[in-house]
C-alpha angles and dihedrals in degrees: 000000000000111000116214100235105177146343107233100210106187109220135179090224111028091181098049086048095041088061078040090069100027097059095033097045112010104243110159120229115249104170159339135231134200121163134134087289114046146346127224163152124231127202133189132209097196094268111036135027130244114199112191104208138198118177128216104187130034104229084056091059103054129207102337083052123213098290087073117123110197145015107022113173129304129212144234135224105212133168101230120042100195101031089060095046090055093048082046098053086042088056084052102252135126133230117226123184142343131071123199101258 
């Protein structure tokens, strides 16, 4: 079975969210990101992942572009890449983006 793995929230100020979550609710901060595409925060609450976006460039942003202010995407762990892909084309959807490093 298919594991939630984060929540991606686009924001125009990942930093200034970021302090948002970790003094209202507590979520520890676990890394940052800045490359070409976007730039972020991402929290942790122990169990799932929050990463705070901001992206720099539109076809990084996909449909919803880099103006979007919200719910962005969220990821899954699973345990096999391809089989997955192919049960989640055959449910008629469509993977975007993200690959396991």
């Amino acid at each position: 079975m298919a594991k939630l793995r984060h929540i991606a929230i686009t924001v125009p100020d990942p930093e200034k969210a970021a302090q948002f979550y970790e003094r209202a609710l507590g979520l520890k901060r676990v890394g940052t990101t800045n490359w070409e595409g976007a730039q972020g925060v991402y929290l942790t609450d122990g169990v799932m992942n929050l990463a705070l976006l901001h992206y720099k460039q539109e076809h990084y942003a996909g449909k919803l572009g880099a103006g979007h202010v919200g719910v962005h995407h969220f990821g899954f762990i699973v345990q096999d890449l391809e089989s997955t892909r192919a049960a989640i084309e055959a449910a008629g959807g469509q993977h975007w983006m993200g690959e396991p490093a």
